[in-house]
Backbone as CSV, one residue per row, in Angstrom:
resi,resn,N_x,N_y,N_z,CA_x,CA_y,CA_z,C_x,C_y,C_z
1,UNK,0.835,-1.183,0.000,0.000,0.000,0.000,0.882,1.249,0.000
2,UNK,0.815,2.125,-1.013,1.542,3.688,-0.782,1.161,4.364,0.016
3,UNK,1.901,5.180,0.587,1.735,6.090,1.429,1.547,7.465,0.723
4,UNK,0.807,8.231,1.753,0.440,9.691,1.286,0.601,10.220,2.118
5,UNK,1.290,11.522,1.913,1.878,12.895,2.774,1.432,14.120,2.175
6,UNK,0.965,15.237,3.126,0.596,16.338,2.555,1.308,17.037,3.035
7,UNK,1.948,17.877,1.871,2.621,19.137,1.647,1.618,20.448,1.919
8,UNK,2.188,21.253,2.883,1.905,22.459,3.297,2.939,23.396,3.630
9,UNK,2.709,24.787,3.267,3.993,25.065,3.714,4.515,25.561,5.280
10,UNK,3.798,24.994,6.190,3.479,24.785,7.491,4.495,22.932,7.681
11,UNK,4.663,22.273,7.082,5.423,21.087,7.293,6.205,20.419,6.157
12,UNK,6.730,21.509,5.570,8.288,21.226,4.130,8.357,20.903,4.942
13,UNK,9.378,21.451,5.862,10.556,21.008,6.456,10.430,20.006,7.734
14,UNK,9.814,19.305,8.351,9.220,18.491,8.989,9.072,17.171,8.574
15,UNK,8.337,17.456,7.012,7.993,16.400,6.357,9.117,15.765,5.575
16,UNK,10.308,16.681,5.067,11.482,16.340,4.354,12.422,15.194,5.467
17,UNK,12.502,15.745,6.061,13.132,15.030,7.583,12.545,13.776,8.227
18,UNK,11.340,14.130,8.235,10.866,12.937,7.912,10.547,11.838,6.997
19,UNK,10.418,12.272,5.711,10.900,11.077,4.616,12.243,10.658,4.620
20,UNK,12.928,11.628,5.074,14.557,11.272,4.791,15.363,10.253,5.705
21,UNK,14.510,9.964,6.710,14.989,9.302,7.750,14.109,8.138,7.222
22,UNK,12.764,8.150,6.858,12.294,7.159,6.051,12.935,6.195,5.189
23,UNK,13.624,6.715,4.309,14.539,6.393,3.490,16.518,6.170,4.361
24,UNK,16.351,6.303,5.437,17.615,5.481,6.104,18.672,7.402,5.495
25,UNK,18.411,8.182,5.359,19.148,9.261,5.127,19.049,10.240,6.080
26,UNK,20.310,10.978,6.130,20.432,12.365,6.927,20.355,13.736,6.069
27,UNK,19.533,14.820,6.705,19.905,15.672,5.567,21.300,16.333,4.865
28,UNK,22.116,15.364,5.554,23.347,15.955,4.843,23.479,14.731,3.699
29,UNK,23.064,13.558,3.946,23.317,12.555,2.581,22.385,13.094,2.199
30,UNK,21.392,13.380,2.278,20.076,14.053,0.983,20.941,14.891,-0.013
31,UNK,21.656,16.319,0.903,22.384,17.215,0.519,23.389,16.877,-0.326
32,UNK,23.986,15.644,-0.414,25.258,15.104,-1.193,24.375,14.647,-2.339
33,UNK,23.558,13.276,-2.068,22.741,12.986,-3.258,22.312,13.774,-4.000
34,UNK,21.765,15.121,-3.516,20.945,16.436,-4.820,21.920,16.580,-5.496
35,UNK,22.953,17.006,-4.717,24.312,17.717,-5.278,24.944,17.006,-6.290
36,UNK,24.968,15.833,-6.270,25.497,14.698,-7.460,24.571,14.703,-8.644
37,UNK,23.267,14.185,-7.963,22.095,13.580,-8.974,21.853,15.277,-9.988
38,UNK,21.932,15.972,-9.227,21.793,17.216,-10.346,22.717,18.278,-10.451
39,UNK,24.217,17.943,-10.455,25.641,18.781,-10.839,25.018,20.062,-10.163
40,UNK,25.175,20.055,-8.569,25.254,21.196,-8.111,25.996,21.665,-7.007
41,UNK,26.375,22.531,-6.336,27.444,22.612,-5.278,26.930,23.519,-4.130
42,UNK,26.100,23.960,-4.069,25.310,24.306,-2.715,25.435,23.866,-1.445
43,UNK,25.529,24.536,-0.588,25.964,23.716,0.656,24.360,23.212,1.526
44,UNK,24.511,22.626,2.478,23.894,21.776,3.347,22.991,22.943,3.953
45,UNK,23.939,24.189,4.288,23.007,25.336,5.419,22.597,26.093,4.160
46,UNK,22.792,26.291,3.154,21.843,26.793,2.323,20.293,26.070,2.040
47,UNK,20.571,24.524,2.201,18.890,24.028,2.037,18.537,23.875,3.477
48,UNK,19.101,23.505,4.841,18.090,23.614,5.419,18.208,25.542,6.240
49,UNK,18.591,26.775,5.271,17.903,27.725,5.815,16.962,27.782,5.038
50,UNK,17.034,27.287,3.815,15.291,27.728,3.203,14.675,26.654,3.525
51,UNK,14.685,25.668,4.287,13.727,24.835,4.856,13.252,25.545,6.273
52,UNK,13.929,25.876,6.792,13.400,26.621,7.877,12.662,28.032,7.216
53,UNK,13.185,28.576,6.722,12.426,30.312,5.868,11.254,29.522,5.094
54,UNK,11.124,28.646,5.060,10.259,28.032,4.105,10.236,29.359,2.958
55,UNK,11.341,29.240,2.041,11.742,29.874,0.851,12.259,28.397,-0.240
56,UNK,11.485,27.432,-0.335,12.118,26.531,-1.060,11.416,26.469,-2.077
57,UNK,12.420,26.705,-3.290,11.798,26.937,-4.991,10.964,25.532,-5.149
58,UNK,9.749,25.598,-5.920,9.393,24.207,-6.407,10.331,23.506,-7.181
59,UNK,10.690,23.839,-7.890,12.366,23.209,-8.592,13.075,22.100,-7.687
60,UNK,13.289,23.111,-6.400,13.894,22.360,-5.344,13.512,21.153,-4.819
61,UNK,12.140,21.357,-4.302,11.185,20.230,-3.976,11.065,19.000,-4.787
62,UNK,11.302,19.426,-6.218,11.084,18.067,-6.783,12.323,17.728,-6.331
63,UNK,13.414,18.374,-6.881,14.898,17.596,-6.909,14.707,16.483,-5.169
64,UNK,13.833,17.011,-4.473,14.771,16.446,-3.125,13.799,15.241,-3.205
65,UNK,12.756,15.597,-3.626,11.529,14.411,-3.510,11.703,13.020,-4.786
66,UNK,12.763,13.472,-5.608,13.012,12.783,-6.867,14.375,12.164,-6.041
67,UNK,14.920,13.061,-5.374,16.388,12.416,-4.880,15.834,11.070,-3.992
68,UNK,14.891,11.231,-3.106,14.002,10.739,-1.870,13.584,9.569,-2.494
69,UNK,13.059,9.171,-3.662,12.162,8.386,-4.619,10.477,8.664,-3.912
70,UNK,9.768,10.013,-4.342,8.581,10.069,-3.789,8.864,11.415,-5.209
71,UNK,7.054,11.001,-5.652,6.633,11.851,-6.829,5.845,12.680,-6.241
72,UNK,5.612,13.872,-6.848,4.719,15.075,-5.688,3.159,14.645,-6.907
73,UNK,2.115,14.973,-6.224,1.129,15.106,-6.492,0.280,16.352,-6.702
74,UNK,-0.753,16.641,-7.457,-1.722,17.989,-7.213,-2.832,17.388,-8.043
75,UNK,-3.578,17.616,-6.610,-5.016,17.156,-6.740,-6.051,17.863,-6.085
76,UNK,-7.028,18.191,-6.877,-7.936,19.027,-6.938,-8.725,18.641,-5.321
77,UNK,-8.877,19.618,-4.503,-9.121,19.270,-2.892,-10.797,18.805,-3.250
């Protein structure tokens, strides 16, 4: 059975942390995996201050949720 998580921007960053530990990861291996899987060099306190500012581009979200293996959804409430 899949699981379902709702995105708000009241629990990005809650919910990231929590898939990520789901998946046996820390957000610093998340942070290495983005960084590989999509040739980028950003550091670790750059994603979780926009996880805390909740300033995180949708761009971003996929990359971490694609890094994560979880597809985002949008569905009409």
């Amino acid at each position: 059975m899949k699981q379902e998580y709702l995105l708000n921007k009241e629990n990005i960053r809650n919910l990231i942390k929590f898939l990520a530990v789901l998946e046996g990861k820390t957000l610093t291996r998340l942070k290495v995996d983005i960084n590989h899987n999509y040739n980028k060099t950003d550091s670790l306190e750059n994603l979780t201050n926009k996880l805390r500012n909740k300033t995180v581009k949708v761009t971003e979200l996929i990359e971490i949720f694609e890094t994560l293996g979880y597809e985002i959804v949008v569905r009409k409430k």
